[in-house]
C-alpha positions in Angstrom: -3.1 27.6 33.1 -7.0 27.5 33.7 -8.5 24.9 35.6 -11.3 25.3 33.7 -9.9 23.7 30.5 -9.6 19.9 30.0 -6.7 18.8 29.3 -6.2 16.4 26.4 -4.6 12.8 25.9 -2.2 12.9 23.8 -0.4 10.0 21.9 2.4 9.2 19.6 1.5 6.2 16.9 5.2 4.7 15.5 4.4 3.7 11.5 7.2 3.3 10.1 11.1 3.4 10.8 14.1 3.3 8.8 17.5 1.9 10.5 19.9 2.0 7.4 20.7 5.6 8.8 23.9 6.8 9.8 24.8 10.2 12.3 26.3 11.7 9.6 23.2 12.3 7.9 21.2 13.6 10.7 23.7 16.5 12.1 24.1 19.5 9.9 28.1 18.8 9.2 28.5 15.7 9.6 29.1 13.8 13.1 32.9 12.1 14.2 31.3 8.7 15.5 30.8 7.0 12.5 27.5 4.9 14.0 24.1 4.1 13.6 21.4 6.5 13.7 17.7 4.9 13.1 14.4 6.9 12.5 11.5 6.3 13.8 8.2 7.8 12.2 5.2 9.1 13.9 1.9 10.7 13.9 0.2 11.9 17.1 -3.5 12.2 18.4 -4.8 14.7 21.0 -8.1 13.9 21.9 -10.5 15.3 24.7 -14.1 14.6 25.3 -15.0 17.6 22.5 -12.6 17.6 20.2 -9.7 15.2 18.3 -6.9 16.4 16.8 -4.6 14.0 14.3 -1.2 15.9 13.6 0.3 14.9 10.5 -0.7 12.0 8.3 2.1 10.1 7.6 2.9 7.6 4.2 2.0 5.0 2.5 3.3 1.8 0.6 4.3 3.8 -2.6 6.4 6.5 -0.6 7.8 3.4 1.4 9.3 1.5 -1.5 10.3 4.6 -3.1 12.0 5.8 -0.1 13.1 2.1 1.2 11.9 3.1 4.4 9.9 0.1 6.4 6.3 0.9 6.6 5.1 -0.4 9.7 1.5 0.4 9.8 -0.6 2.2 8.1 -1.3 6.2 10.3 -4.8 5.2 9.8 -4.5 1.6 11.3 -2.6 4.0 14.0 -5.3 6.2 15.2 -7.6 3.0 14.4 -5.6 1.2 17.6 -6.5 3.9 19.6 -10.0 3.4 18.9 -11.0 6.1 16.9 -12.3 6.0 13.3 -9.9 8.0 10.7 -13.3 8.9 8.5 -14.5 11.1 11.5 -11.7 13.0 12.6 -12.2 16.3 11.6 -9.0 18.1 12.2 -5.9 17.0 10.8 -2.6 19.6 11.5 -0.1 19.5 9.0 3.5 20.5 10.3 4.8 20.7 7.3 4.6 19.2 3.7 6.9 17.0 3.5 6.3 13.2 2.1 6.7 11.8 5.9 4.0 14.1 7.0 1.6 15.0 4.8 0.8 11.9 2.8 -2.7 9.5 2.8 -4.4 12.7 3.3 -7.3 10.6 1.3 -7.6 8.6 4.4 -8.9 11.2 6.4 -11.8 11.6 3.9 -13.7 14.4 6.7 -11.1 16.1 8.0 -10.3 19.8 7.8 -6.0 20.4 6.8 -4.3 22.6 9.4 -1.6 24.3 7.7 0.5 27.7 7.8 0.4 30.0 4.8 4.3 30.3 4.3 4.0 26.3 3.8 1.6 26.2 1.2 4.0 29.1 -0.6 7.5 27.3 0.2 5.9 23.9 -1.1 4.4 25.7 -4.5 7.0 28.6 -5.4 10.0 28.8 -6.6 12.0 27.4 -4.3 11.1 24.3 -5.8 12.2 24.7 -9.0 16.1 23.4 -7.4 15.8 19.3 -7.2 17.9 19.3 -3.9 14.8 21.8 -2.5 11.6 19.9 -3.5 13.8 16.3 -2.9 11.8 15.5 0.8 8.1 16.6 -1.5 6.1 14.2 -2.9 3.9 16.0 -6.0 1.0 14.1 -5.3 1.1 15.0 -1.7 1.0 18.9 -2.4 -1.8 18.6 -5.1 -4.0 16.5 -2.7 -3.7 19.5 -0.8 -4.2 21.8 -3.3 -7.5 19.7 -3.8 -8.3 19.7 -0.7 -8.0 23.1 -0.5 -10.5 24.0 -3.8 -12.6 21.6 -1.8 -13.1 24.1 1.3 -11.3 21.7 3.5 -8.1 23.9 4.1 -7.3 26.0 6.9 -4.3 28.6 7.0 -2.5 29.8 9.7 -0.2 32.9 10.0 2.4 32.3 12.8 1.0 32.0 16.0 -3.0 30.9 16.4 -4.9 29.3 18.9 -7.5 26.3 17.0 -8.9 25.2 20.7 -8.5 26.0 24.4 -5.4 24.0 25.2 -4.0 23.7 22.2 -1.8 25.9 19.7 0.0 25.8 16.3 3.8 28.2 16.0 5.2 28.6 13.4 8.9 27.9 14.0 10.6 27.4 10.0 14.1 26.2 9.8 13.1 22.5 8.2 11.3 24.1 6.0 9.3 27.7 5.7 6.4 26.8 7.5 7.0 24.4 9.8 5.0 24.5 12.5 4.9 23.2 16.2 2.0 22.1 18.4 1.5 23.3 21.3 -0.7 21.3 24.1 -2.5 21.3 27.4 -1.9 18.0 29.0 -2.1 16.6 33.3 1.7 17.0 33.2 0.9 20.8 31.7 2.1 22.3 27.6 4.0 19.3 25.9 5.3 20.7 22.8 4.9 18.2 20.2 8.6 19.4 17.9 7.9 17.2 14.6 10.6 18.3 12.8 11.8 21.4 14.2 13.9 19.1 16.2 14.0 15.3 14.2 16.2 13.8 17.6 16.8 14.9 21.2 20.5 15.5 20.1 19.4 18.5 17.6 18.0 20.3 20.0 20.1 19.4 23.0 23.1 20.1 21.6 22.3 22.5 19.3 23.5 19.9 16.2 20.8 21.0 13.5 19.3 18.4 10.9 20.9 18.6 7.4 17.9 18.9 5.8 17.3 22.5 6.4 15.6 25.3 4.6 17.3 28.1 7.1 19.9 27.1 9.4 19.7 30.4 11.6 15.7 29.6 12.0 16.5 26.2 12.9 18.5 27.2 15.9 16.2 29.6 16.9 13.6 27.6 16.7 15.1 25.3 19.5 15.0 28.3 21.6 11.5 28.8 20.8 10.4 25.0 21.8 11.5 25.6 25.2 9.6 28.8 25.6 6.7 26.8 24.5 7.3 23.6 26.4 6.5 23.4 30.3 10.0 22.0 30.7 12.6 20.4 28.7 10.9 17.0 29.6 7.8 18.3 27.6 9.5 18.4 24.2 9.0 15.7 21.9 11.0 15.5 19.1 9.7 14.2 15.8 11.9 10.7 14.5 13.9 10.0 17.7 13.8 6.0 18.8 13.7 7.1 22.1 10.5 8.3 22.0 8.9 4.9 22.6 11.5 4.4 25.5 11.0 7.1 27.5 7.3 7.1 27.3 4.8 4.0 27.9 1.9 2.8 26.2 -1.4 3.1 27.1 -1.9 -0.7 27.2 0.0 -3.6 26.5 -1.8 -4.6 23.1 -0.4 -1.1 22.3 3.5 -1.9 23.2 5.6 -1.0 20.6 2.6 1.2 18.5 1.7 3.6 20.7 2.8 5.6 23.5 1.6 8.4 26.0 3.1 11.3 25.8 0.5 13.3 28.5 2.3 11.4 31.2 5.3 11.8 32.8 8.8 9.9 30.9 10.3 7.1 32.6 13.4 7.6 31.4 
């Protein structure tokens, strides 16, 4: 690690959450407590003095009613508590494509889309034709990318690619085809930012995957491949766990309950 790169900040903004969820449906094969298993749902800033980075963009109202999942907070409002203003961020990195991640693109009316290329194929070929497949896709959220894209606002990425000193997409699959990790420089050193390669601690940790799976073999492995990427275990963060916003603090009391830090050390 060079001393010569700055590390960033890096947050996780809570906007929405959904507590009618049991452990059955978030452990491939079902779990044998039957008990309650809430989600949480996050986007995440890295900022340093020269760049920002916004990973993943969230939904909005519409999804929420659809999906009867409580929307908290706008993701712009989010990154609008942390002080920054959503019309000049100018790199947004999509994990994957999926309603919970890549929605109210339109909010982010500057920013350049971070996304692999086996993502862009999984979420428009024919592995959507099967209703269970394209279920966790929202239409409108793929062709505002596809827009976005005709609008020379779309970057693709190919597995493994550096976009700034300090900071790394992976492709790791699994979820879906093209999921991707981030990878970032912080004080504590490389947190690994999981999204959905690992929705709780418990996936990972006990090597439990999610149901919702494109490739159950690439799912495991990808777990594997988080820790190679992370500095420790303690620098993974999964991407709907609750416990998120225990273990970490925010950066300020107006923030409590909105925002954490995820660039210093857990407390838990």
């Amino acid at each position: 690690m060079s001393e010569r790169v700055e590390p960033f900040n890096l947050f996780a903004i809570r906007y929405a959450h959904h507590p009618k969820r049991s452990a059955a449906e978030n452990f491939l094969g079902g779990d044998p407590h039957d008990e309650a298993s809430p989600l949480d749902y996050f986007v995440w800033v890295a900022q340093r003095s020269d760049r920002v980075f916004l990973v993943d963009t969230g939904f909005g109202e519409a999804a929420a009613k659809a999906r009867q999942r409580q929307l908290l907070r706008a993701p712009a409002e989010g990154v609008r508590a942390l002080g920054l203003d959503p019309g000049e961020i100018g790199d947004v990195i999509i994990t994957h494509l999926h309603y919970d991640h890549a929605g109210t693109l339109d909010a982010f009316p500057h920013a350049r889309f971070h996304v692999q290329d086996r993502e862009m194929q999984f979420a428009t070929g024919r592995c959507m034709c099967h209703p269970a497949m394209r279920h966790a896709f929202d239409v409108e959220d793929v062709t505002a990318l596809v827009r976005h894209l005709f609008a020379g606002r779309v970057a693709f990425h190919d597995g493994d690619e550096e976009l700034a000193s300090g900071l790394s997409v992976h492709r790791i699959g699994g979820h879906t085809a093209g999921i991707q990790c981030v990878r970032v420089l912080t004080r504590r050193g490389w947190v690994v930012l999981a999204s959905d390669t690992s929705h709780l601690y418990a996936n990972m940790e006990q090597g439990r995957p999610f149901p919702i799976v494109f490739n159950v073999a690439e799912m495991l492995d990808g777990h594997k491949r988080l820790h190679q990427l992370a500095a420790s275990p303690r620098h993974i963060v999964p991407g709907h766990d609750p416990q998120v916003m225990k273990r970490y603090l925010a950066p300020g009391r107006e923030l409590d309950g909105i925002v954490v830090r995820l660039d210093a050390e857990p407390v838990g």
